[in-house]
Backbone as JSON, one array per atom type, in Angstrom:
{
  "sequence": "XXXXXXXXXXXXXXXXXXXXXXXXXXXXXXXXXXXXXXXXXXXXXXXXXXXXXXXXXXXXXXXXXXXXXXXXXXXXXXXXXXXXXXX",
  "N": [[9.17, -9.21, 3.82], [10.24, -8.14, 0.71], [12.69, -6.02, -0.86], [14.52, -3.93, -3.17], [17.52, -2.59, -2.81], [20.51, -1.47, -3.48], [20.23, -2.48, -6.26], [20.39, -5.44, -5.26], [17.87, -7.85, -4.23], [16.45, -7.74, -1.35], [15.16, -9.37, 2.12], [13.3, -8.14, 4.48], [12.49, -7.9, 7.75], [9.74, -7.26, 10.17], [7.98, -5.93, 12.31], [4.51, -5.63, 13.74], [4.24, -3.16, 14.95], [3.62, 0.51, 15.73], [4.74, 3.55, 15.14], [2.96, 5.69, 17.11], [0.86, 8.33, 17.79], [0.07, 9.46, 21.5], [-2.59, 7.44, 21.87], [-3.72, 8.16, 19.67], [-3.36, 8.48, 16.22], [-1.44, 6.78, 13.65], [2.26, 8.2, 13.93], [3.44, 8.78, 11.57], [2.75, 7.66, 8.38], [-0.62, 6.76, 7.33], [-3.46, 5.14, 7.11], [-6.66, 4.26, 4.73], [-9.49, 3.1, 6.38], [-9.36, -0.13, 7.17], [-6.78, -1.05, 6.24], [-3.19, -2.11, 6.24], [-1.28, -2.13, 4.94], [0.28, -0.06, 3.71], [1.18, 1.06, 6.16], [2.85, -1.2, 6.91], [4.92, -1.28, 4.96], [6.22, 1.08, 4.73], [7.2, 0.9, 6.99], [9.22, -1.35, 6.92], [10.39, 0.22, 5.11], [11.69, 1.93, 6.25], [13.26, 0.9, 8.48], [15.17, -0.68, 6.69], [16.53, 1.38, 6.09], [17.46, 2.57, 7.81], [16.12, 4.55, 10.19], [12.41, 6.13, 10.52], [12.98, 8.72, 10.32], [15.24, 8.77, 8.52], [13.93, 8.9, 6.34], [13.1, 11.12, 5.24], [12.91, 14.29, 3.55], [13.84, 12.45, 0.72], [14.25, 11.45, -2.23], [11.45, 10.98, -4.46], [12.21, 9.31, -7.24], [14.23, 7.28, -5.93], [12.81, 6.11, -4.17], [11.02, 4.52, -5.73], [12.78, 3.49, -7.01], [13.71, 1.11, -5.61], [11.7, -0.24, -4.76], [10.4, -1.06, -6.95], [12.38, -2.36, -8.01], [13.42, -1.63, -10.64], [14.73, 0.57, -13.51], [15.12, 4.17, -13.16], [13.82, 7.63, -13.93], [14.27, 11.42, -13.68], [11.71, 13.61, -14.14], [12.08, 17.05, -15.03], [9.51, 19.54, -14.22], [10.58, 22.04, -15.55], [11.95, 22.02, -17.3], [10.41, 20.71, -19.43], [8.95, 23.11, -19.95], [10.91, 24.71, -21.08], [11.59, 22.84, -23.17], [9.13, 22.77, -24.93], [8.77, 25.43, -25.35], [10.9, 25.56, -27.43], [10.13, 24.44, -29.72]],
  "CA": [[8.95, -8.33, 2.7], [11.6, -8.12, -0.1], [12.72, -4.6, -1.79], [15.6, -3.75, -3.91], [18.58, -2.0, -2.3], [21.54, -0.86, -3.85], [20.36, -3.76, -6.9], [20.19, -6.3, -4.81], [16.37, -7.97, -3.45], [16.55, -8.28, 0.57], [14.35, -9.52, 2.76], [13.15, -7.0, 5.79], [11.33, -8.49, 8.62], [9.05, -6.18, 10.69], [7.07, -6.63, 13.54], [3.58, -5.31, 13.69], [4.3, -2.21, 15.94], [3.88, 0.99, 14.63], [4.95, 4.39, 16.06], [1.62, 6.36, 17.14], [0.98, 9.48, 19.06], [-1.1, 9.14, 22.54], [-4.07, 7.53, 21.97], [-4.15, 8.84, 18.18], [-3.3, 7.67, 14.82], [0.04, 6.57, 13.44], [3.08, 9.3, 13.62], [3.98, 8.81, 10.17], [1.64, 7.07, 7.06], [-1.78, 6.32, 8.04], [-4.29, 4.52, 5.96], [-8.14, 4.74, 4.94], [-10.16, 2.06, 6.23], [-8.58, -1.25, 7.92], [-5.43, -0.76, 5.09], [-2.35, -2.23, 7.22], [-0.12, -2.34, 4.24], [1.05, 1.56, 3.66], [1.99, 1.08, 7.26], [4.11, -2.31, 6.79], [5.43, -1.03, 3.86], [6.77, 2.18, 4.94], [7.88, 0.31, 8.58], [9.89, -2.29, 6.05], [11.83, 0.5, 4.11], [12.62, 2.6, 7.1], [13.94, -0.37, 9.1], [15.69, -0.64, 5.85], [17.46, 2.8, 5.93], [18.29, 2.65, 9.5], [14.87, 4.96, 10.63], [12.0, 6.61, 9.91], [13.72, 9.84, 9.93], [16.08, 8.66, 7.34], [13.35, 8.77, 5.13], [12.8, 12.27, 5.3], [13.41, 14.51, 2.15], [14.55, 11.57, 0.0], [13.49, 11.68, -3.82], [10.87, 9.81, -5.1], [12.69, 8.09, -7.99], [15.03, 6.41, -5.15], [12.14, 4.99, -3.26], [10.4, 3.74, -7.18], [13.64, 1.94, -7.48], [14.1, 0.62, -4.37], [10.29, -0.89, -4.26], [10.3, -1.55, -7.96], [13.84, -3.03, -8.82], [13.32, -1.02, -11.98], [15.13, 1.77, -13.71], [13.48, 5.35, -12.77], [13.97, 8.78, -14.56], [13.35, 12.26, -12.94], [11.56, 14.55, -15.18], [11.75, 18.71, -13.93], [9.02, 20.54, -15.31], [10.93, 23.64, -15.81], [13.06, 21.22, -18.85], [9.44, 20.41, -19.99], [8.56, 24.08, -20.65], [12.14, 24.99, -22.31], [11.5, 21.87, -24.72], [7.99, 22.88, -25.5], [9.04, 26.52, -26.3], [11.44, 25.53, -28.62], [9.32, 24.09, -31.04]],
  "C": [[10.28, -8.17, 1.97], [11.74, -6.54, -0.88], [14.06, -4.49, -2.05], [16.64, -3.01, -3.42], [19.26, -1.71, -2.91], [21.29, -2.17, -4.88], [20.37, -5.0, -6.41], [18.26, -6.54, -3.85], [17.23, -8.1, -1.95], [15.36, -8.4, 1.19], [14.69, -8.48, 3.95], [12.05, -7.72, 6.87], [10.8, -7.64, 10.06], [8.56, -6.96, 11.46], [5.28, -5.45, 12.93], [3.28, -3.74, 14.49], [4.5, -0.97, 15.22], [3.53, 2.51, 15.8], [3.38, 5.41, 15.87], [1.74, 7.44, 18.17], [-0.24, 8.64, 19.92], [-2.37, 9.03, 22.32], [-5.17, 8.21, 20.71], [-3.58, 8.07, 16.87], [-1.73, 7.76, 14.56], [0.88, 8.19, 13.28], [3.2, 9.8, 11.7], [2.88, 8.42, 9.03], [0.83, 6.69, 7.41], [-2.5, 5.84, 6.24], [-5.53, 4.54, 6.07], [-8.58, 3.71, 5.32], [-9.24, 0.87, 7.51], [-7.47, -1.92, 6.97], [-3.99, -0.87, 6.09], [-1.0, -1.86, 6.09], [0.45, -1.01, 3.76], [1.53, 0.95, 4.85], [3.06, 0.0, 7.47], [5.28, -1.81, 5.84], [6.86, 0.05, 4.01], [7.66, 1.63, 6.27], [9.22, -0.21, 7.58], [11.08, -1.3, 5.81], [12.17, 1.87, 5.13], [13.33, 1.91, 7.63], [15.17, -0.57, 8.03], [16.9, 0.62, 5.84], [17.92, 3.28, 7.19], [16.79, 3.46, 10.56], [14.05, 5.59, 10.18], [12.4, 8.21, 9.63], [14.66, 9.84, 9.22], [15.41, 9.36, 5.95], [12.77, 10.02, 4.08], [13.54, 13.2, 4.01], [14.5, 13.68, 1.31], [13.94, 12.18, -1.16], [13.29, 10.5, -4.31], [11.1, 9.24, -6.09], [13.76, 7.21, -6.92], [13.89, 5.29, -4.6], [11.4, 3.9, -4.53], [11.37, 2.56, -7.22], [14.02, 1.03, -6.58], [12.71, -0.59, -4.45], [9.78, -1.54, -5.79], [11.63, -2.84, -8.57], [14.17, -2.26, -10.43], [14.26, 0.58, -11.95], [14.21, 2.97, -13.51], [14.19, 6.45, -13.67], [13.45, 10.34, -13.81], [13.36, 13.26, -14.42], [11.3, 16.03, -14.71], [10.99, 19.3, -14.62], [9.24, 21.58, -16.0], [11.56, 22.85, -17.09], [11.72, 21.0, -19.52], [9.25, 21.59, -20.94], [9.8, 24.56, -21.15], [12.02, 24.01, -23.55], [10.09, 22.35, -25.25], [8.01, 24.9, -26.2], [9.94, 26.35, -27.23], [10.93, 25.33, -30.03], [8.03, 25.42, -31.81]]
}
């Protein structure tokens, strides 16, 4: 699997193993149905960041650009409603 890092693509190579409680459903991202790929996905870009507890209050324009290669923008709604009372 390839994802964007600090601007650069990298390959990440995972195994199929995926942390689960006893005899219950994955610790972390689960999926509806027979959906493996949330769980590769998320394996990939923790493996990536050293663990899945890395991943833990990050901000979702990091992971956009990371999985996109693309520029991201964060927008705060509280700047929304100061620009919309001005007018």
């Amino acid at each position: 699997m390839k994802i964007c890092k600090n601007g650069e693509w990298v390959f990440v190579t995972i195994d199929d193993l995926f942390p689960c409680y006893p005899l219950a459903t994955p610790i972390f991202s689960s999926s509806h149905g027979n959906e493996l790929w949330v769980l590769l996905l998320e394996k990939a870009y923790a493996k990536l960041h050293g663990s899945y507890f890395a991943l833990r209050n990050g901000y979702p324009h990091e992971a956009f650009l990371d999985l996109t290669g693309c520029p991201t923008e964060t927008i705060y709604f509280a700047d929304i409603k100061l620009l919309m009372n001005a007018f």
